[in-house]
N, C-alpha and C positions, 0 to 999 in steps of 0.2 A: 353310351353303351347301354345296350338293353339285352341283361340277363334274365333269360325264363327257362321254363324246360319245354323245348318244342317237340314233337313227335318224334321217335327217331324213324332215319330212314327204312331199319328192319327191326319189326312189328315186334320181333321174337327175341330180341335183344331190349334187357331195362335199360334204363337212361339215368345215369349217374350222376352226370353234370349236362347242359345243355345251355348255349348261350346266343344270340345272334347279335354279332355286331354291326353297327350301321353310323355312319358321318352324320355327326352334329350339324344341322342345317341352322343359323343360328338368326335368318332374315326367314319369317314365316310367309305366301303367297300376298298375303295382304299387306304387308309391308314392300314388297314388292313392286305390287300394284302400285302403291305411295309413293314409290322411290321414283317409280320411271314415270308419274305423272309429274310430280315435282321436278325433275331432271327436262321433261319435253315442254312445261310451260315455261320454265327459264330461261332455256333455248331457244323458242317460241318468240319471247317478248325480246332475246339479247338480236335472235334473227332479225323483226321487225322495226328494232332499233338500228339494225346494220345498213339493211334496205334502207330505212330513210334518208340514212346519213350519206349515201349513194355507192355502199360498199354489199352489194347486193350480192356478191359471189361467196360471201360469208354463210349467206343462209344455206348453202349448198352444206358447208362444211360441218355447219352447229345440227343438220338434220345428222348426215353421216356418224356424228358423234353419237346422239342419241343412239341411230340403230346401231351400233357397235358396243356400246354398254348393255344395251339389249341382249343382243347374242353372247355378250359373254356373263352377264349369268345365266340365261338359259344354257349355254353349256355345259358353271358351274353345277346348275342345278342336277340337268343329267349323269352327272358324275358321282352326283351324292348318291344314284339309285343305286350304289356296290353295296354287298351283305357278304358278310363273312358267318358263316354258322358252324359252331364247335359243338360236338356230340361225344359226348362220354361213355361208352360203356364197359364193362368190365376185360372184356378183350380189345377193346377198339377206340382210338380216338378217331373220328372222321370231321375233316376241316373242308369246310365246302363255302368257297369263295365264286359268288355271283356279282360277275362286273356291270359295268351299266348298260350293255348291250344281252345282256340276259344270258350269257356262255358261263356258264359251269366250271371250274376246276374243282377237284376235291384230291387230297392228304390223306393217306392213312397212317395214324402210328399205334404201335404197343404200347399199353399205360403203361411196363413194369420198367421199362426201357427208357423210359421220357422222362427227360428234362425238361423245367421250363426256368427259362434265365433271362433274367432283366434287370440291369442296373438300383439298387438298393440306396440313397433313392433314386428316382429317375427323374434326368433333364426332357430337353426338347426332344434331343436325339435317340433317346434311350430307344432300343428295340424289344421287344417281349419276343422271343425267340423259344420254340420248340424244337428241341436236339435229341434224334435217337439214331442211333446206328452211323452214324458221320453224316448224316442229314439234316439238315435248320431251314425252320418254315419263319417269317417272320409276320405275325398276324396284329393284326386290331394299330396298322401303324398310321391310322386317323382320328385314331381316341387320344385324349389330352393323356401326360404321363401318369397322371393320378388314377386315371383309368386304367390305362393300361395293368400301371402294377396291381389295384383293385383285381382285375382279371387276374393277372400271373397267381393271388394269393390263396382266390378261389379257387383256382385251377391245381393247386399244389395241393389243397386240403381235399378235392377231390381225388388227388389219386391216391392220398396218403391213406384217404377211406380204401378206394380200393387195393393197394399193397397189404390192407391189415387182412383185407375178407381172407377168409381159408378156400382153397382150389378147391373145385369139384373135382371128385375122380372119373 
């Protein structure tokens, strides 16, 4: 989880809380590198082990494996590119979830309105859930549950800031 305060989307609105969440990548590109070199030499030598032995239809397969680990982390890695960005401000929470194909959804809710609920403590399953108006958004559901609730607790002392502030008239 990575909490900062990012810009908000409008200029003219302060920013209370702000947060962008983003999946724990936890094999960095070099390690990567490592994996699939390690994985295509051992294939490599078990293929030309196979061929000798006169079972040379094997090297088809042990290639095939290879590029099939390949592709699926490069898919998992695509996947990781989702960002979830929570904006706080005194009228508005704005939840603006960027999947890995770069499409936009965003949330609106009212801080005075808003719940936020998540199991105390939380397992694997726990949901951090935003409830206002018979509405539930469930967010940040790729953060470990220590995280999550971390967020939920932030996010409660943020509005509790704002329920205390006095209205403008």
């Amino acid at each position: 989880m990575n909490v900062q305060t990012p810009a908000p989307s409008d200029p003219e609105k302060k920013l209370v809380f702000g947060a962008e969440l983003v999946p724990h990548r936890s094999l960095p590109p070099q390690g990567f590198l490592l994996l699939m070199t390690t994985i295509g030499v051992i294939s490599f030598g078990a293929g030309i082990a196979f061929y000798l032995a006169g079972a040379w239809p094997v090297v088809g397969f042990l290639g095939l494996d290879v590029l099939l680990i390949y592709l699926a982390f490069r898919i998992n890695y695509r996947r990781g590119d989702l960002r979830e960005i929570l904006e706080l401000t005194r009228d508005d929470l704005l939840v603006r979830r960027i999947d890995h194909r770069g499409r936009e959804t965003s949330w609106h809710f009212q801080p005075y309105w808003l719940q936020v609920v998540i199991d105390d403590p939380p397992d694997h399953h726990s949901q951090l859930l935003l409830t206002s108006h018979g509405r539930s958004l469930a967010v940040g559901s790729f953060l470990a549950p220590e995280e999550r609730l971390d967020l939920a607790q932030a996010l409660r002392r943020a509005l509790g800031e704002i329920r205390c502030l006095p209205r403008p008239v």
